[in-house]
C-alpha positions in Angstrom: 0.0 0.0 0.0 2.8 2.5 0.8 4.5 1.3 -2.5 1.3 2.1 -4.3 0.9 5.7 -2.6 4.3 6.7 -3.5 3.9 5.8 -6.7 0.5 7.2 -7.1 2.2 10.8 -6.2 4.9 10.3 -8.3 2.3 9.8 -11.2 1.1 13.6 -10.1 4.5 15.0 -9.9 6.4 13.4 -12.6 7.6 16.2 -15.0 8.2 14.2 -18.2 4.9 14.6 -20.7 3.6 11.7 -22.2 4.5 11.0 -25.6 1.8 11.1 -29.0 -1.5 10.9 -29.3 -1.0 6.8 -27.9 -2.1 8.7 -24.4 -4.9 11.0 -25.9 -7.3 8.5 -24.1 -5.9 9.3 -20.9 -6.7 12.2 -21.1 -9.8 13.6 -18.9 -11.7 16.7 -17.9 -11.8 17.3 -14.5 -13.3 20.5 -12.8 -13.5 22.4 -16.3 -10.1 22.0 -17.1 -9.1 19.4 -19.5 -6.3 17.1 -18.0 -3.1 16.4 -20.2 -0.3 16.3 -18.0 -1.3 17.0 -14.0 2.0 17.7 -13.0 1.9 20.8 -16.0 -2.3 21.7 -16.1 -2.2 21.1 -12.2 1.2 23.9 -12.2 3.2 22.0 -9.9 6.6 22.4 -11.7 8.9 25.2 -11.5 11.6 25.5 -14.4 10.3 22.1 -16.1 10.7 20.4 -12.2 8.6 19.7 -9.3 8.6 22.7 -7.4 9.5 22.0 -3.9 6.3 22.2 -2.2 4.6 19.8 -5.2 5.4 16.6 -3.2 3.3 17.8 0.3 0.5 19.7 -1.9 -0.3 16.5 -3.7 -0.1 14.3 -0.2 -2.4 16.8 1.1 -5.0 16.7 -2.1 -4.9 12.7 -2.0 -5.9 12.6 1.9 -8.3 15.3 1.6 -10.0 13.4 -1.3 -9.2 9.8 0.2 -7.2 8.9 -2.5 -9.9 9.8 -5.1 -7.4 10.7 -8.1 -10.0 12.8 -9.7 -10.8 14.9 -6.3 -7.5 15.2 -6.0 -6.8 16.4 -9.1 -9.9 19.4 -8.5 -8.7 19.9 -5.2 -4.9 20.8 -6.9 -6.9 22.9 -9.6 -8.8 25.2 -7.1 -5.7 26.0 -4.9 -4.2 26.9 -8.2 -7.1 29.1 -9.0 -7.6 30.9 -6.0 -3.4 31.2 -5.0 -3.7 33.6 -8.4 -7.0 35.3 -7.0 -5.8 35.4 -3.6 -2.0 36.1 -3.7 -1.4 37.3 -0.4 -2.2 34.3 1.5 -0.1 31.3 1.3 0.0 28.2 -0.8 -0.3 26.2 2.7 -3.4 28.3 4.0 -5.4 27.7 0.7 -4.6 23.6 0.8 -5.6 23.6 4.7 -9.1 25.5 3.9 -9.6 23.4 1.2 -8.7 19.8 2.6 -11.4 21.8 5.2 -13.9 22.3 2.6 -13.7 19.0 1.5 -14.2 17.4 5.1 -16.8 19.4 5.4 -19.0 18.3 2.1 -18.2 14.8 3.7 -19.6 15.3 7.2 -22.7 17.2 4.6 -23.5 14.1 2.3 -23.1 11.8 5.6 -26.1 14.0 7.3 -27.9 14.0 3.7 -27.0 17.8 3.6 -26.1 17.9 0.0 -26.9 16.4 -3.3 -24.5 12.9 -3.3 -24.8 12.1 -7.3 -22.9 15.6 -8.1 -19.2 14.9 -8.1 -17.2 16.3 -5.2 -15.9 18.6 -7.0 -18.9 20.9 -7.8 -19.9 20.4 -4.4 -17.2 21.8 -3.0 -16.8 25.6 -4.4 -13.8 28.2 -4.5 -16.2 30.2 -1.7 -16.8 26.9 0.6 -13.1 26.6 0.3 -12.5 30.8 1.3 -14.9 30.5 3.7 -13.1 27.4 5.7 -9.9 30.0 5.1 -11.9 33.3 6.5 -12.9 30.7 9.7 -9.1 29.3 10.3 -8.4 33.3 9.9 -11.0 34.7 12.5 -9.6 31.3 14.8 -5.8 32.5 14.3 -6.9 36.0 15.6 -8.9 34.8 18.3 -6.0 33.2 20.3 -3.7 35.9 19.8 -3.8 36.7 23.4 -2.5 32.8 24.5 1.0 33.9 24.1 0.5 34.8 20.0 0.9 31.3 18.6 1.6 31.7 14.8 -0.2 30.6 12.0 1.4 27.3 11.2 1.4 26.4 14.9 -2.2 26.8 15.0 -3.1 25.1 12.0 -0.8 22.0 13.5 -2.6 22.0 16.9 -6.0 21.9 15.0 -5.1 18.9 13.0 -3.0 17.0 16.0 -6.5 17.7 17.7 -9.2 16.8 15.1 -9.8 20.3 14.3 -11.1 20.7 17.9 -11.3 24.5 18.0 -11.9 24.3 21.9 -9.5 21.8 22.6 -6.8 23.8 20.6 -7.2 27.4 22.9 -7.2 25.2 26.2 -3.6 23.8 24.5 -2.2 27.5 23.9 -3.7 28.7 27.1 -2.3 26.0 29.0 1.2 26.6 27.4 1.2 30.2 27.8 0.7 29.9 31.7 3.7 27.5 31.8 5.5 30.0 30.0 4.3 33.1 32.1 5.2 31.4 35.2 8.6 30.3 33.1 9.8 34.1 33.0 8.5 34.8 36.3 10.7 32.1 38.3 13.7 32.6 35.5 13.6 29.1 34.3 13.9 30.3 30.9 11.3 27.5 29.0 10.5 28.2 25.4 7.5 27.5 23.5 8.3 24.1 22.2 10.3 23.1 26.3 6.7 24.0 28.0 4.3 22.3 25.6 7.2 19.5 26.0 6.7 19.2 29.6 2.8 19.6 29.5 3.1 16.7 26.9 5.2 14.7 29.2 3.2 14.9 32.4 -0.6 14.7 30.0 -0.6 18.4 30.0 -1.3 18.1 33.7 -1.1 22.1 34.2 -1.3 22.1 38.1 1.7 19.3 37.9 4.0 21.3 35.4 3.2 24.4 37.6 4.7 22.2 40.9 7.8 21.1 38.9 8.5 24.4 37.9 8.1 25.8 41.6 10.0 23.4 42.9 13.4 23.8 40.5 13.1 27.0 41.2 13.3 26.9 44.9 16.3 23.6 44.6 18.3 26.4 42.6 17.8 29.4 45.1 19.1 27.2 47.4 21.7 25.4 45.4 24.7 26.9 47.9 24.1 23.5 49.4 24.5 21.1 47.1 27.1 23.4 44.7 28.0 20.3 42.4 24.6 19.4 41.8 23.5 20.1 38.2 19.9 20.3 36.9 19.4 17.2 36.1 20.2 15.7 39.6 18.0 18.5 40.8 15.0 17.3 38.8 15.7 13.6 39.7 15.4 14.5 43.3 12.7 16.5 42.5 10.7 14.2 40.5 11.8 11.3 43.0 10.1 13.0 46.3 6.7 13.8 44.3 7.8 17.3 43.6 8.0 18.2 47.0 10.9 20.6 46.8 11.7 20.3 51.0 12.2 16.5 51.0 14.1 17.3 47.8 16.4 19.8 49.1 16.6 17.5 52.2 18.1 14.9 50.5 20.2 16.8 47.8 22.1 18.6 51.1 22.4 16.1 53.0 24.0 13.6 50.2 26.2 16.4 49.6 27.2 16.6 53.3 28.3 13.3 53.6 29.8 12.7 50.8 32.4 15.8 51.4 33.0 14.4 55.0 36.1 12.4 54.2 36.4 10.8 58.1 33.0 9.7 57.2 33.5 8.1 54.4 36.8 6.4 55.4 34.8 4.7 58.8 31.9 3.7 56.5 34.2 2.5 54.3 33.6 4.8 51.4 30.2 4.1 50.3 28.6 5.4 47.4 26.1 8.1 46.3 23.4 5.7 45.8 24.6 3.9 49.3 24.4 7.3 50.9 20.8 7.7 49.4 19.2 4.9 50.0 20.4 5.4 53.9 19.5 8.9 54.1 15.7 7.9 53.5 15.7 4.9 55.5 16.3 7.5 58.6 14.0 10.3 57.2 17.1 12.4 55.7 18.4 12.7 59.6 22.0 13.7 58.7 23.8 12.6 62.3 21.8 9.2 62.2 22.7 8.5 58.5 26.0 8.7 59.7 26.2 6.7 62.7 24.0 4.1 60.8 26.4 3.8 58.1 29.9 3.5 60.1 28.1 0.6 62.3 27.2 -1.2 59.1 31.1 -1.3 58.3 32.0 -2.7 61.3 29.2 -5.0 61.0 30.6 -6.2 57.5 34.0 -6.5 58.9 32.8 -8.9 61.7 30.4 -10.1 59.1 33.5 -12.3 57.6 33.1 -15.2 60.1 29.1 -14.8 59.7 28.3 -15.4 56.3 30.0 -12.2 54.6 26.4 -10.0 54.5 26.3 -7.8 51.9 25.5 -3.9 53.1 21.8 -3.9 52.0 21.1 -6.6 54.1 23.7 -5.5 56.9 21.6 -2.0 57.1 18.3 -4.1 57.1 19.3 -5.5 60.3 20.0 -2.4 61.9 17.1 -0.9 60.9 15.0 -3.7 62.0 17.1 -3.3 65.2 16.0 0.5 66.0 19.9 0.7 65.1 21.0 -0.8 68.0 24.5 -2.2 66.6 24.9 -4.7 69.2 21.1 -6.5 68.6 22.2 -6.4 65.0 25.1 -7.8 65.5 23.2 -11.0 67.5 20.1 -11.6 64.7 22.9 -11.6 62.1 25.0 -14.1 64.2 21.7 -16.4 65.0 20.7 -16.0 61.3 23.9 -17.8 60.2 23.5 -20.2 62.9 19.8 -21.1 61.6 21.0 -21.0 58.1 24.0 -23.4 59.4 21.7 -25.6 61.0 19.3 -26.1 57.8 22.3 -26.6 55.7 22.9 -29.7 58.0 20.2 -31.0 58.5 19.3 -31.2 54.9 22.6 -32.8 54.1 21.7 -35.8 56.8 18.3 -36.0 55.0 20.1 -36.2 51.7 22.4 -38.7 53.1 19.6 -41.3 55.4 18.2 -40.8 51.7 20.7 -42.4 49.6 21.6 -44.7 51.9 18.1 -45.8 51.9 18.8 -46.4 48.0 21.5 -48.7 48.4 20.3 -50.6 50.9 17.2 -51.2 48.5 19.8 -52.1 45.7 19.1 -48.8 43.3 22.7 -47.1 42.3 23.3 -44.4 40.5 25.9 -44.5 37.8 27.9 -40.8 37.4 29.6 -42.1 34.7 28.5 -44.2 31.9 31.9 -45.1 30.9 32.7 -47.4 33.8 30.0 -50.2 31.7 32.7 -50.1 29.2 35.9 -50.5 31.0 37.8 -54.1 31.6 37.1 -56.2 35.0 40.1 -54.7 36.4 39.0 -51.1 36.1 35.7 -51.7 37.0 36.8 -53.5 40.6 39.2 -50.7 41.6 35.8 -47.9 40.6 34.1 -50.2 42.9 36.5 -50.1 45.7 37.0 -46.2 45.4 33.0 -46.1 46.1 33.3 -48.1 48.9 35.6 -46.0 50.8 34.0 -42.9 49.6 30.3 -44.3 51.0 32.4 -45.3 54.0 33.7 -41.5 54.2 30.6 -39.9 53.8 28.8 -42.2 56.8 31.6 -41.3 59.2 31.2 -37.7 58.6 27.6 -37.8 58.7 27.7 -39.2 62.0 30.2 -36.2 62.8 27.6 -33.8 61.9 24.6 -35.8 63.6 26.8 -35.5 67.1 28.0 -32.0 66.3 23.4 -31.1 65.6 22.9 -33.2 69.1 25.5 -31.4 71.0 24.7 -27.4 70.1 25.7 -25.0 67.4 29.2 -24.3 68.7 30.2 -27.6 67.7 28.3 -26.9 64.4 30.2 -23.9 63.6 33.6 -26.0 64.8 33.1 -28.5 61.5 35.2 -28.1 59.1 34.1 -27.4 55.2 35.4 -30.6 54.4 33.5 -32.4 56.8 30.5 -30.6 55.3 30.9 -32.0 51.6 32.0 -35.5 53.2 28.6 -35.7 54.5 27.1 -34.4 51.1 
């Protein structure tokens, strides 16, 4: 279909005449004028070429007349005719009133308005089509006052919005107050930033209105957070619900810590995303943040014989803990323990398991080859089981006395008594 359109306005534009009287048949008369060549009786060349705006007029005549090649071809005529009666408005005004006129005779013959066995064409006269212009005029006029939009930015708006004439001032109005209150707080939004923003947030006006606000009030107060950009500023922003004191909350105190040096050397020179993330688990109070985060390191360093916690979960205990280091320390400690515990216990049940296997008869071959060796190889696979099923019972029964005696003895085992009893 796109390969069809293309070549259907191609067919419009094409400069090179046909050839003879062989294409005298082709010829037809459409609108009064008698059709030869469109791209010549339609004048869209310039020097023998298609002048630059040929390509978009003849898109815009195949849409208005839904690919009709005769409409088209009267629509092309008539801006023609009236861009020589009219010459002080543009080429683009006459093809919008007239791609207007013809939606117009549509939405006419649909209601049963207008006679439907008369071609388009004579339906839809040169003063329908000035008439659509005169109304797109007094419209253009009318919003002057939203912050003078010009011409082609209105005639965009109203086909972006179905020609929703309403719809279109609530758009300019809502772009010239996000521009008003741009100047007024020295943000320095343009036209095409503001509608930008009120496109991003569903031109939400009260929301823009809070963002706007709120960067203005970060950068009043950017003395303390000097290496913070604008971007950071609207993360923080955008991150706290546009709330510009929780914002400013955690943009200074980030910047705080991460300039105390002794800090960051006892908390063992955490991050900005560390440092944020801790900062909100305390509500942004600076001195806890701070104490919070040089326990956690020390945590981590005793964490080494515990299970090596990482730092979310390390801070997770505190927290949980009211940040009472030494009741994080404990839960961390029993944690281990419990996870110790399971670790053994399921190892016993994995051994009573296979050894329940066995004793029924049921082996499991790891290695295929061993049907393939010679006798000899085959015994000395056999003995190595043996003494590895031997090995794994004694050190199950290591671990069953260490379970019945109490986690000390637990934590005492060795890692190779652990994969023994595997």
């Amino acid at each position: 279909a796109a390969v069809a359109y293309m070549k259907r306005v191609w067919r419009f534009i094409n400069p090179r005449r046909p050839r003879g009287d062989y294409h005298a048949n082709e010829w037809k008369k459409v609108d009064g004028r008698l059709i030869r060549h469109v791209a010549h009786d339609c004048e869209l060349l310039e020097h023998g070429k298609p002048a630059p705006w040929a390509r978009k007029a003849v898109e815009t005549a195949l849409d208005a007349a839904h690919n009709v090649e005769d409409d088209a071809i009267a629509f092309l005529i008539k801006v023609s005719k009236l861009c020589i009666d009219e010459p002080q408005i543009p080429r683009w005004e006459l093809e919008h009133a007239a791609a207007r006129a013809y939606a117009a005779d549509r939405a006419e013959a649909a209601r049963g308005e207008v006679d439907t066995t008369a071609k388009q064409w004579n339906r839809v006269t040169l003063d329908k089509v000035m008439h659509q212009w005169r109304r797109f005029d007094a419209f253009v006029a009318s919003v002057q006052h939203l912050g003078a939009p010009t011409r082609p930015r209105v005639r965009a708006l109203l086909e972006a919005l179905n020609h929703d004439e309403r719809d279109v001032a609530e758009r300019l109005g809502a772009v010239h107050e996000i521009q008003g209150l741009s100047d007024s707080e020295g943000l320095g939004l343009g036209e095409a930033e503001a509608d930008a923003w009120l496109a991003k947030h569903d031109y939400d006006t009260a929301h823009v209105h809070n963002y706007l606000v709120g960067m203005s009030l970060l950068r009043a107060r950017g003395a303390d957070y000097p290496a913070a950009g604008d971007r950071q500023l609207e993360r923080a922003l955008l991150r706290h619900d546009l709330i510009p004191e929780r914002a400013h909350a955690q943009l200074a105190g980030t910047a705080a810590l991460l300039s105390d040096r002794e800090f960051l050397a006892g908390a063992g020179q955490p991050t900005g995303a560390d440092v944020e993330r801790c900062l909100e688990a305390v509500d942004y109070d600076v001195t806890a943040c701070k104490q919070m985060m040089i326990d956690a390191q020390e945590l981590i360093r005793d964490g080494e014989r515990w299970g090596k916690p990482t730092r979310a979960k390390v801070e997770a205990l505190l927290l949980a803990a009211g940040l009472d280091k030494q009741v994080a320390g404990t839960r961390m400690r029993e944690e281990y323990r419990a996870e110790q515990i399971d670790s053994f216990r399921k190892a016993q049940a994995d051994r009573k398991a296979r050894e329940a296997r066995d004793s029924l008869g049921i082996f499991v071959l790891r290695d295929a080859s061993a049907l393939r060796g010679d006798d000899e190889a085959s015994e000395a696979a056999s003995r190595r089981a043996s003494m590895e099923r031997q090995a794994g019972i004694d050190a199950a029964r290591k671990v069953e006395t260490a379970l019945q005696r109490g986690s000390e003895d637990i934590l005492a085992l060795g890692p190779q008594d652990v994969d023994d009893a595997h």
